[in-house]
N, C-alpha and C positions, 0 to 999 in steps of 0.2 A: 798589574796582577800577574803573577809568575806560573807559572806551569805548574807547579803544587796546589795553589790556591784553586786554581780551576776543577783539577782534577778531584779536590776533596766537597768541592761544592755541587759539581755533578756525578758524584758519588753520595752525598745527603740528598740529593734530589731525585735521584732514582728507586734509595731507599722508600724516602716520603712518597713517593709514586707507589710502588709496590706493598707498602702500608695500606693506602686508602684503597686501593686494585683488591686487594684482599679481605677490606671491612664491608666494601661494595657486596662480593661475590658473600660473604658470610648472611650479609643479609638480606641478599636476594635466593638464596638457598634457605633460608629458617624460614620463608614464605613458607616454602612449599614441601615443608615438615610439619608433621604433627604437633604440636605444641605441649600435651603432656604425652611422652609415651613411656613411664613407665605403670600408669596409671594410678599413682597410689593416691592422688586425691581428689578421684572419682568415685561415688558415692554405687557402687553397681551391685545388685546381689552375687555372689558365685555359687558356684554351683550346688547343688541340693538343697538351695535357700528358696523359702516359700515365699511365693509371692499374692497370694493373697490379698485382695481388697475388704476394708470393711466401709460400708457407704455408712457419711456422717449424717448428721442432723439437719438433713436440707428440705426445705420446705418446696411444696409441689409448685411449677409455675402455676402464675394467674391466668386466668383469660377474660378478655377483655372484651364487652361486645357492647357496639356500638348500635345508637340507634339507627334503623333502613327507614328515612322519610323517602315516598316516592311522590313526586307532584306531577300533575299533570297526565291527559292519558292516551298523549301520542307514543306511535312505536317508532323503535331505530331507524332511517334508512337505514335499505342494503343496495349495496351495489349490484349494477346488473352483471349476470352472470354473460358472458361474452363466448361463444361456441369457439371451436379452438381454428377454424375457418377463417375467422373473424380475427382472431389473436393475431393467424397467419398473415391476413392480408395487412393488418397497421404493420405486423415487424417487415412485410416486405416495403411496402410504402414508404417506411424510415428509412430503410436499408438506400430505396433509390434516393429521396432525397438527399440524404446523407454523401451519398457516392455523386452523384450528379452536380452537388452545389460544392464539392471537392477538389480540388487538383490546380494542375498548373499552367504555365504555356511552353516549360522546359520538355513538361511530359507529353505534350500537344494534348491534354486536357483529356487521357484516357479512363477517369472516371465514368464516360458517357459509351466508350465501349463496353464497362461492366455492365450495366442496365440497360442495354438493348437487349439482355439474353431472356432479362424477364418482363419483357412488355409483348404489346401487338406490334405489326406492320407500321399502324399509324402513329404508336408512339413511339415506334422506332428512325420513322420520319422526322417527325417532331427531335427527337436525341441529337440525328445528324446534321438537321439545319442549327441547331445551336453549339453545338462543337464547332461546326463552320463558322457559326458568326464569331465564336470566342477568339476562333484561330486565326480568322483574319484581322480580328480588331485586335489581338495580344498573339503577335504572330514569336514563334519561338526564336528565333536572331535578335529580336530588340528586347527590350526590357524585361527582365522578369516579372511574371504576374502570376499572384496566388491567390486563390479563394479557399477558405475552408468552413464550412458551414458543420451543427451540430442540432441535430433533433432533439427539442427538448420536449416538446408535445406534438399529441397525434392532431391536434384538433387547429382547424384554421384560424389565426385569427384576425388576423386583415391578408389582403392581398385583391390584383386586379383580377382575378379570373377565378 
């Protein structure tokens, strides 16, 4: 193939390129054009044309009522109303268990720092000997270990203690 030949075939080749470069951009621009704009075959009043309703021939809805059998003549439960004391102390209850059956041995298991702030002395005993025991049994240099626990009820429902 001779230097002519080449030159006219990437010259039709660039053309063909710069063809479809321009059908592309046409019709990604008519997207985001109005479709009719010079409106003639929109249907719209102009101006000092009345617009006006006149309501047709339509008939009123029905209504429909259905018979109320009541049987029996027990009442609903209701649930107990719970003082907000009371609200307080399960969402903190969650809060520690949640934090406390959380963490790692990377973070030396500082879930059990958080809930020492809201206990007593004695459950704050109680916090540090079981941090200790985690730490020494899942000591931070060996293995990684993670626990993550998730409250889904306030209520017990098996357990030793």
């Amino acid at each position: 193939m001779n230097l002519f030949q080449r030159r006219n075939i990437a010259i039709l080749l660039i053309i063909l390129g710069l063809i479809a470069l321009g059908f592309g951009l046409w019709l990604l621009i008519s997207m985001f054009l109005p479709q009719n704009q010079n409106g003639s075959n929109m249907n719209l009043p102009g101006a000092g044309t009345d617009l006006s309703v006149t309501p047709g021939n339509r008939q009123a809805p029905r209504t429909i009522s259905a018979p109320v059998v009541v049987q029996g003549t027990s009442t609903p439960e209701t649930a107990p109303v719970k003082s907000s004391d009371v609200r307080d102390a399960i969402n903190l209850a969650t809060d520690v268990v949640a934090r406390m059956g959380s963490g790692s041995s990377q973070s030396g298991f500082l879930g059990y720092d958080d809930v020492m702030l809201s206990g007593t002395a004695r459950f704050q005993d109680f916090a540090k000997q079981q941090r200790q025991a985690l730490q020494t049994a899942h000591p931070a240099t060996g293995a990684t270990y993670g626990v993550t626990k998730r409250v889904v009820s306030n209520k017990v429902v098996s357990g030793d203690e």
